[in-house]
Structure formats: structure tokens, C-alpha cells
MDTraj code that builds the backbone (N, CA, C; nanometers):
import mdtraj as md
import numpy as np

residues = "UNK UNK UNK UNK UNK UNK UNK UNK UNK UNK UNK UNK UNK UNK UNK UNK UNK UNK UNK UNK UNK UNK UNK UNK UNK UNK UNK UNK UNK UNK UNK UNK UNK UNK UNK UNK UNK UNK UNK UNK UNK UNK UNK UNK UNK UNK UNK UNK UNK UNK UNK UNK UNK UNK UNK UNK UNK UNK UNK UNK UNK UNK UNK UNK UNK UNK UNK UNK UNK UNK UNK UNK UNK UNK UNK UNK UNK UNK UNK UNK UNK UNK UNK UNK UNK UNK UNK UNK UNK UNK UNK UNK UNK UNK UNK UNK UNK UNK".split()
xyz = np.array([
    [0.0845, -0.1188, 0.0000],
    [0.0000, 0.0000, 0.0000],
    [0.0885, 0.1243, 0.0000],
    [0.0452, 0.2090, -0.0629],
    [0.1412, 0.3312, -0.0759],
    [0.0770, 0.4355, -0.0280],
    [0.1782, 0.5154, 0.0520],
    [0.1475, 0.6429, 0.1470],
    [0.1653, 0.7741, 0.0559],
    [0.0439, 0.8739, 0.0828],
    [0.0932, 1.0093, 0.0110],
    [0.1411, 1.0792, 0.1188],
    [0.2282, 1.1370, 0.0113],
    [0.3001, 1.2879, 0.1363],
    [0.2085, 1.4257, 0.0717],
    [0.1871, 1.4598, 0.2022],
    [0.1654, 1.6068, 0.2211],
    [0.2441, 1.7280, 0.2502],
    [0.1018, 1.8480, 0.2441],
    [0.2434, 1.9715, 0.2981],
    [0.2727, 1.9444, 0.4213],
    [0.1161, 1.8757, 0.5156],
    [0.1576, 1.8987, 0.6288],
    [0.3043, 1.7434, 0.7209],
    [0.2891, 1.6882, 0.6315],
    [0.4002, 1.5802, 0.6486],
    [0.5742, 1.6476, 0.6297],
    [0.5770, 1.7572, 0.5044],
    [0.6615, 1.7888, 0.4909],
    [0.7131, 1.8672, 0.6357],
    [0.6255, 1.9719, 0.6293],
    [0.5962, 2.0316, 0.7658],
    [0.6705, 1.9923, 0.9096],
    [0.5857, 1.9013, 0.9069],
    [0.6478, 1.8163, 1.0417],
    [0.7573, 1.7499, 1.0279],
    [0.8179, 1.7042, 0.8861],
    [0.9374, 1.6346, 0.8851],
    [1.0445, 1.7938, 0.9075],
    [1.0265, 1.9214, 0.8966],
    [1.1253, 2.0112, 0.9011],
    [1.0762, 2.0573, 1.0088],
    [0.9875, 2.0171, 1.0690],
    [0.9992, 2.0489, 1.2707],
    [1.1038, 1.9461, 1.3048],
    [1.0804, 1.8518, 1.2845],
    [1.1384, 1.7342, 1.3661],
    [1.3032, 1.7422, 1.3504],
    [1.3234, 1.7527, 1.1903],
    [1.5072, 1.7109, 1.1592],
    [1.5460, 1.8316, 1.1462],
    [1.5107, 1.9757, 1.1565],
    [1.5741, 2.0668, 1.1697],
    [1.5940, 2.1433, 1.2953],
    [1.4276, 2.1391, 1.3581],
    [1.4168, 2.2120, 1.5067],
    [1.3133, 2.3319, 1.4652],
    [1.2690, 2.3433, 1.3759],
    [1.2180, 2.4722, 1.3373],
    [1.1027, 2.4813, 1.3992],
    [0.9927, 2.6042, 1.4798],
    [0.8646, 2.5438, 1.5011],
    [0.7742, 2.5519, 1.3849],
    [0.6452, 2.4821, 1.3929],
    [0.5776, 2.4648, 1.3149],
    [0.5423, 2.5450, 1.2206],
    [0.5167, 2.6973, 1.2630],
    [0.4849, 2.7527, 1.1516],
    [0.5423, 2.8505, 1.0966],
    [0.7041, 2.8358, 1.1372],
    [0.8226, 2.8376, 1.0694],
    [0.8547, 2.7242, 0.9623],
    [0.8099, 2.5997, 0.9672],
    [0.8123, 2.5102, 0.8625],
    [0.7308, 2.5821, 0.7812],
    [0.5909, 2.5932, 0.8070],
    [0.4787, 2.6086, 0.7119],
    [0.4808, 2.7445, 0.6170],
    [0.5305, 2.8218, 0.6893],
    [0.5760, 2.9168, 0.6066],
    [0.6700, 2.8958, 0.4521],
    [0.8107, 2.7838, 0.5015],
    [0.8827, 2.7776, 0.4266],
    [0.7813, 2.6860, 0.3066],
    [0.7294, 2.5973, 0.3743],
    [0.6614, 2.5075, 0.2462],
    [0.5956, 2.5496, 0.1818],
    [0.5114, 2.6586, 0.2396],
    [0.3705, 2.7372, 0.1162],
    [0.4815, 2.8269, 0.0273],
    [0.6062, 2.8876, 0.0896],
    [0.6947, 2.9801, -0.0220],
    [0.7184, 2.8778, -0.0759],
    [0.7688, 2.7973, -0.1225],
    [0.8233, 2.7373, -0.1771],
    [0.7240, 2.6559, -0.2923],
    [0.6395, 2.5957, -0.2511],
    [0.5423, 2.5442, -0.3360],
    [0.4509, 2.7203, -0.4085],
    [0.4455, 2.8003, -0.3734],
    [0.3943, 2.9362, -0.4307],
    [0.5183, 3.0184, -0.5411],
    [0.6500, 2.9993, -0.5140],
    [0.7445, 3.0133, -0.5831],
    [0.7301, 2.9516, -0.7091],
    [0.7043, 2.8135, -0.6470],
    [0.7306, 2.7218, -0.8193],
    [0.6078, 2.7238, -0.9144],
    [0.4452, 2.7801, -0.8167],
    [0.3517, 2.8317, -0.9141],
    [0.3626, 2.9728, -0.9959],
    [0.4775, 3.0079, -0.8929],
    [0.4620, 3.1659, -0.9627],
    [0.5604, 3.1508, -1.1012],
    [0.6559, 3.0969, -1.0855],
    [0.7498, 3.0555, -1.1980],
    [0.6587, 3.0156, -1.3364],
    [0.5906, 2.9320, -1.2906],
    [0.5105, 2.8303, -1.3833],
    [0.3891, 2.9310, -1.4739],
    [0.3132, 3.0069, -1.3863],
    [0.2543, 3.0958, -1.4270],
    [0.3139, 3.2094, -1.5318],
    [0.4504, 3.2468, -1.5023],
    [0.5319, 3.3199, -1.5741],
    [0.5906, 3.2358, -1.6579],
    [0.5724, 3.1608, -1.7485],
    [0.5975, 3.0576, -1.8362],
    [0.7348, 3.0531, -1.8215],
    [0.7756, 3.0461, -1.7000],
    [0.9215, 2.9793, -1.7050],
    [0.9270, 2.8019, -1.6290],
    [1.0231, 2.7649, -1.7090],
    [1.0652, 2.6371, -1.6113],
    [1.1628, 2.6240, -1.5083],
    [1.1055, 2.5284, -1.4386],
    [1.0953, 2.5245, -1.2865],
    [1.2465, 2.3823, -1.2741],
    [1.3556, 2.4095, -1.2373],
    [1.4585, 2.3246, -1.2711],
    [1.5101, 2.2634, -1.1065],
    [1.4734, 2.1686, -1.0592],
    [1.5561, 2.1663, -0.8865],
    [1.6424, 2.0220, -0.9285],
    [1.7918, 2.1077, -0.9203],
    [1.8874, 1.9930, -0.9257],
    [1.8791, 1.8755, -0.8362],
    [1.8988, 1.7594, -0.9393],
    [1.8681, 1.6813, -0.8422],
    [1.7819, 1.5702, -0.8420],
    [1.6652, 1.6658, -0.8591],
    [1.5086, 1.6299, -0.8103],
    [1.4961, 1.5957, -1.0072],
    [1.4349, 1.7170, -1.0585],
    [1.3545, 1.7224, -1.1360],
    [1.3694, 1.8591, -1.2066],
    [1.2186, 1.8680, -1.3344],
    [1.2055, 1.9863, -1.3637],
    [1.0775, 1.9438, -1.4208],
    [0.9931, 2.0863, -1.3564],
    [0.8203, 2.1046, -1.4105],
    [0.8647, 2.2313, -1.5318],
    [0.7440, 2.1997, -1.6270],
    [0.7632, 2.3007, -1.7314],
    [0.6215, 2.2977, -1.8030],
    [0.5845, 2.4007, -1.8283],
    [0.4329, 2.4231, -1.8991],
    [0.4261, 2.3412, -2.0334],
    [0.3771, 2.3017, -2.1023],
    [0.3638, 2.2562, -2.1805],
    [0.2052, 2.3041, -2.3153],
    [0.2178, 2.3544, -2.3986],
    [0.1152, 2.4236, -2.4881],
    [0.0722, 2.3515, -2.5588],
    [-0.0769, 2.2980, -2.5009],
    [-0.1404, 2.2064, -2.6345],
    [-0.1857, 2.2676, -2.7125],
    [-0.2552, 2.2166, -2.8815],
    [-0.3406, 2.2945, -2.9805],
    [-0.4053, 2.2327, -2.9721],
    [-0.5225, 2.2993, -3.0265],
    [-0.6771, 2.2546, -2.9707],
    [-0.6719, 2.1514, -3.0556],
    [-0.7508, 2.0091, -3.0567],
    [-0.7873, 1.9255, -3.1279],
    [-0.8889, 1.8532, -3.1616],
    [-0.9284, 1.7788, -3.2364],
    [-1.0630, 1.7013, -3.1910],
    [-1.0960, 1.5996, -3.1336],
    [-1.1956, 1.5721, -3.0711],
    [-1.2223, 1.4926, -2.9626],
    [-1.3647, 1.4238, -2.9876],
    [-1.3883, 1.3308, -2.8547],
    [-1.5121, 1.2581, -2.8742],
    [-1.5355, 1.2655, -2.7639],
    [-1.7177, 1.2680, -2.7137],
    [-1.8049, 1.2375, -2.5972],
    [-1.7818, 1.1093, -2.5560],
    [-1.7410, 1.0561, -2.4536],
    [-1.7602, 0.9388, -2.4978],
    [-1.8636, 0.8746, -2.4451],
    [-1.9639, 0.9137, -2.3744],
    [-2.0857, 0.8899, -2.3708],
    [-2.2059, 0.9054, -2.4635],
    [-2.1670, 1.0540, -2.5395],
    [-2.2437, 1.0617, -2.6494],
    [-2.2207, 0.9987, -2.8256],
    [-2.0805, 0.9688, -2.7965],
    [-2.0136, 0.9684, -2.9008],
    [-2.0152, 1.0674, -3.0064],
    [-2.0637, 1.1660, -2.9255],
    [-2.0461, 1.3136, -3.0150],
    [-1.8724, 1.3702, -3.0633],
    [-1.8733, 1.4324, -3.1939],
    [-1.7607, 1.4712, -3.1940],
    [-1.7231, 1.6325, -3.1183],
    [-1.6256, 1.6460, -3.0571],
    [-1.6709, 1.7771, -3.0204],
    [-1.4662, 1.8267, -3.0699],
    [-1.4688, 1.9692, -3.0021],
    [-1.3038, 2.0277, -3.0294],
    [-1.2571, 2.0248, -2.8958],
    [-1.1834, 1.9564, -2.8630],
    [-1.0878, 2.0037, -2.6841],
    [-0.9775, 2.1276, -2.7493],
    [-0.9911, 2.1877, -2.6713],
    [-0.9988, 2.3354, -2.6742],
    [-0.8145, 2.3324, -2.6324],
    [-0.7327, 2.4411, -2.6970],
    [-0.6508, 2.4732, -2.6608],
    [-0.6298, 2.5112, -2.5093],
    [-0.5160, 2.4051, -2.4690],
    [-0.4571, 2.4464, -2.3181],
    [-0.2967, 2.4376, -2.2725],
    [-0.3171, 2.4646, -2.1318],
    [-0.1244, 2.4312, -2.0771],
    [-0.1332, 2.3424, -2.0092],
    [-0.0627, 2.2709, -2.0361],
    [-0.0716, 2.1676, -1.8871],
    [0.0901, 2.1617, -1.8519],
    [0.1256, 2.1277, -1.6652],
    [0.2317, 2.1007, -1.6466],
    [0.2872, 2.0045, -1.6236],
    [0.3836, 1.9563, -1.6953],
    [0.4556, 1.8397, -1.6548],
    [0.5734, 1.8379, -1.5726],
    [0.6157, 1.7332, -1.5025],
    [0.7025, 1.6756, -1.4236],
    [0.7834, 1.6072, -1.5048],
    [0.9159, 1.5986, -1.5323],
    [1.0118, 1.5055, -1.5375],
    [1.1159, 1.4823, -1.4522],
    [1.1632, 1.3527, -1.3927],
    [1.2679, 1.3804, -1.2913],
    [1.3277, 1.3372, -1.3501],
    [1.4983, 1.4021, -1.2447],
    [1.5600, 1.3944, -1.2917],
    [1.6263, 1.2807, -1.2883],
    [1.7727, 1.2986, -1.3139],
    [1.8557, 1.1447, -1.3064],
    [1.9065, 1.0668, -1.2205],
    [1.9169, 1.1950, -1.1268],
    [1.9007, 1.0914, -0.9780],
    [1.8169, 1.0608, -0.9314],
    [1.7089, 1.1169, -0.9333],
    [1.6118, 1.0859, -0.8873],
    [1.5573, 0.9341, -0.8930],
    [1.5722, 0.8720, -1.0465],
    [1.5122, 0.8079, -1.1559],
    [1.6187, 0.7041, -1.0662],
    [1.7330, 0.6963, -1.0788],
    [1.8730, 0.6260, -1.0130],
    [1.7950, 0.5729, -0.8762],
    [1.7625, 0.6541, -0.8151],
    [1.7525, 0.6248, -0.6692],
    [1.6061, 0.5104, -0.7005],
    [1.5127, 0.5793, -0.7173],
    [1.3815, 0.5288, -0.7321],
    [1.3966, 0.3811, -0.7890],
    [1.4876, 0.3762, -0.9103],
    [1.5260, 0.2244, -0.9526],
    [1.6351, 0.1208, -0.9079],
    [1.7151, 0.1837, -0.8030],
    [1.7912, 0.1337, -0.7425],
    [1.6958, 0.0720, -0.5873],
    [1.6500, 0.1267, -0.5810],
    [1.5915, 0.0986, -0.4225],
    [1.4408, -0.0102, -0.3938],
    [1.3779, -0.0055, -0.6025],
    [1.2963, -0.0767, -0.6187],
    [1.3355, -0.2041, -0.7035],
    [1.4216, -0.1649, -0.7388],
    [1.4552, -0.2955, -0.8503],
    [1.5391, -0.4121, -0.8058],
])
top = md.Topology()
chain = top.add_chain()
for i, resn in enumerate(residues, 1):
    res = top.add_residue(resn, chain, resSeq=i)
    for name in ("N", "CA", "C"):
        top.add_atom(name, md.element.get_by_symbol(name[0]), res)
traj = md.Trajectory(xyz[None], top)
């Protein structure tokens, strides 16, 4: 069974292994997760060595189907963001599962 992490997990993991109080963590986690929306919003990419990199991505609108109606309809031009990690990341994750 697999566990999700939260902010507030993060939170408490930087009370605990740093000493910080709580909403001295919480502070740092909402900047930080608000940083990388604000980046994202400003169509820049978001690069954390290491880890990864999120980057907007620009679809063109295309056509599509209901699929209940089986109507044809247009999905509409959008951004969506993606995640790729990086190479350690990918290293670790397949080293520790494989």
C-alpha cells in the first residue's frame, strides 16, 4: 500500500530534523510550493537539481469525442504542467525498487 506525502508531512518532517517550530516550517513550504507556481505561471521552467524539472507545456486545440455521447466535439486549446525527474532521482527510485 502506498502512502501520500503532504504539505503537512513535509511540515512536520522540518519540525522534527531541523528544530524549526511549526509555523516556521509552514511558512517555508507554502513559499516554496507558491514560488514554483509563480514561476510556472510566468511561463518559465521550474529546474531543482537533483530532483527534477516542471515546465508548462502548450497544447493545440484538437478534436475529440463524448464518450458517452459519441459526439464529436473540439478540446480546446490548453497548458498543462509536466514533471520530469531527474537522473538521480530516476537512479535512486530504480535502485531501491529494482
Amino acid at each position: 500500500m502506498s502512502k501520500t506525502v503532504t504539505k503537512a508531512d513535509i511540515v512536520d518532517h522540518l519540525h522534527s530534523t531541523l528544530g524549526l517550530n511549526k509555523s516556521e516550517a509552514k511558512e517555508i513550504v507554502l513559499s516554496f510550493f507558491d514560488e514554483i507556481t509563480e514561476s510556472l505561471l510566468k511561463d518559465e521552467e521550474v529546474k531543482l537539481s537533483g530532483f527534477g524539472n516542471f515546465e508548462l507545456i502548450k497544447k493545440k486545440a484538437r478534436p475529440g469525442r463524448n464518450p458517452k455521447t459519441r459526439k464529436a466535439v473540439t478540446v480546446s486549446a490548453r497548458k498543462v504542467v509536466t514533471f520530469r525527474a531527474g537522473q538521480k532521482l530516476r537512479n535512486k527510485v530504480v535502485s531501491r525498487n529494482g
